[in-house]
C-alpha positions in Angstrom: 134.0 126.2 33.2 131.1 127.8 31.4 129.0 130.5 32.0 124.7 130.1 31.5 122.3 133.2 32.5 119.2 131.2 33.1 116.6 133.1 35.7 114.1 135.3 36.2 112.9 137.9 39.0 109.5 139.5 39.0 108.8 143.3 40.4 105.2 144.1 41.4 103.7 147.2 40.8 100.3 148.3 42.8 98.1 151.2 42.5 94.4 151.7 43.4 93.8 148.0 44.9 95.5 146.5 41.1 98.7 144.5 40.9 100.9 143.7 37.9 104.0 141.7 37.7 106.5 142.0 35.5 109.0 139.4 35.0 112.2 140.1 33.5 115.2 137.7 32.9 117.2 135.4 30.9 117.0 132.2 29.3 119.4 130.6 26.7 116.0 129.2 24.8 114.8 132.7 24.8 114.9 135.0 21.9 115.2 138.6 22.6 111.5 139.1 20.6 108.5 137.6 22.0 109.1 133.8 22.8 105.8 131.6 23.0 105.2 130.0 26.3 108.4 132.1 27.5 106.8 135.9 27.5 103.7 137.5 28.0 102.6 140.4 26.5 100.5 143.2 28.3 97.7 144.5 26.7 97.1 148.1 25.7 97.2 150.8 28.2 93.6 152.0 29.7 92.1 155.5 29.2 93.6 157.3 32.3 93.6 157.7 35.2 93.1 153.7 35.3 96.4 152.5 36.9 98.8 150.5 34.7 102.3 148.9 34.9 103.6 146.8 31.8 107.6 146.0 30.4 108.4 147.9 27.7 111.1 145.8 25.3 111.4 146.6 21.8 108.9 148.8 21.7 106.4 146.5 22.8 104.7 145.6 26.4 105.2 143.2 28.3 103.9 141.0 31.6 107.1 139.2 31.4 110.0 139.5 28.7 112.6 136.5 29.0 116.0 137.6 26.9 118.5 135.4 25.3 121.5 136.3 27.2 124.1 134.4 24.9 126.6 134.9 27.5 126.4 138.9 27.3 127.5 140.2 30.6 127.0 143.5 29.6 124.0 146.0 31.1 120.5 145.6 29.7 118.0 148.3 30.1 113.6 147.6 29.9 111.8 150.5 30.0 108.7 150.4 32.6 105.5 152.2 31.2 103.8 153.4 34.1 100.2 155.4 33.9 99.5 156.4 38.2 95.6 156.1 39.3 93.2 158.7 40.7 95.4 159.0 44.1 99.1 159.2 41.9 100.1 156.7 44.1 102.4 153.5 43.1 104.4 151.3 44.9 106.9 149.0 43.4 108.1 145.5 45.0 110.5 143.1 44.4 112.2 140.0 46.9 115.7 140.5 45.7 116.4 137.6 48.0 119.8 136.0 46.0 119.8 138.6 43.4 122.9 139.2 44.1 124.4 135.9 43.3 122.3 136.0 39.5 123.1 139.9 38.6 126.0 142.3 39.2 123.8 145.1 39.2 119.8 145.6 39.1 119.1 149.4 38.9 115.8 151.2 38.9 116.2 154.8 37.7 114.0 157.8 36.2 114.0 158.6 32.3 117.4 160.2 32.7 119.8 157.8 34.8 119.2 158.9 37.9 119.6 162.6 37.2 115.9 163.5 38.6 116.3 161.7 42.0 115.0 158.1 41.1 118.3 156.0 40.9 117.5 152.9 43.3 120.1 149.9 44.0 117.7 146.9 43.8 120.1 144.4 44.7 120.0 146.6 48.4 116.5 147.9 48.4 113.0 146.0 47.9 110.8 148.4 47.3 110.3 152.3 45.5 106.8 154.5 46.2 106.3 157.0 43.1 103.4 160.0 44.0 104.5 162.4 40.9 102.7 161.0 37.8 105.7 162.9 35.9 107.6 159.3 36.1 105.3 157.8 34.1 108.2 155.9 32.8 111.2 154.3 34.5 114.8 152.5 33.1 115.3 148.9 34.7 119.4 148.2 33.8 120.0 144.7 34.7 123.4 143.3 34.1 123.2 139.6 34.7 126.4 137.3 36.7 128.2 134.9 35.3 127.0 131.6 36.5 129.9 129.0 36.7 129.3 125.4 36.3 131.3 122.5 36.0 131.0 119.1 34.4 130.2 116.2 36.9 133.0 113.9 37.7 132.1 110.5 38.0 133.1 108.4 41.9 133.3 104.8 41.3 135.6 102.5 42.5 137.2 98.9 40.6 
């Protein structure tokens, strides 16, 4: 028996008519830099108050950020850059539909852990409405499942 992280899940944030998704995940032909034809990067924040939603990995942004896994089971936090539109008003979305079998955890929190009330089970919830420009940026901890598989046995008969 072996153990593979190989998926990705993609939350949606929308503000002011706009959507952007963010992918996030792992891939054992990812890196955990940018990987051509695996990750996207976001451009540059706009002037505010444009709305604007990107992953932040490494210092860098992201539409989607694939990482290497290598069997680590351990937590993994992406930081989510947020700048809020004219109305301060953005919700976040996810379909968390078998999440639960990929990750043992998939948190959304505030700067701090948690500690100023934004500390979200996404694995239970689909969906988090921010209206306090404040959290203009957000921890995503995903700590992926390991993913048993098992060689094929061959059925023939003599």
């Amino acid at each position: 028996m072996g153990f593979s992280q190989d998926f990705s899940a993609t939350m949606t944030a929308s503000g002011s008519g706009s959507d952007y998704g963010m992918t996030f995940g792992f891939n054992p032909s990812a890196t955990d830099g940018y990987d051509e034809g695996i990750d996207s990067y976001a451009p540059p924040a706009p002037p505010p108050p444009a709305f604007d939603a990107a992953l932040i990995w490494g210092g860098d942004r992201y539409y989607t950020q694939i990482l290497a896994g290598d069997g680590d089971l351990s937590e993994h936090v992406y930081d989510i850059a947020l700048a809020y539109p004219e109305d301060n008003l953005i919700t976040l979305t996810w379909d968390n539909t078998g999440w639960d079998v990929i990750m043992t955890s998939a948190l959304l929190q505030d700067a701090f852990g948690g500690l100023l009330g934004i500390d979200v089970d996404m694995l239970s919830e689909n969906s988090l409405t921010l209206n306090n420009p404040a959290f203009n940026t957000l921890k995503l901890k995903i700590t992926p499942a390991e993913v048993s598989f098992y060689p094929p046995t061959a059925g023939f008969t003599f």
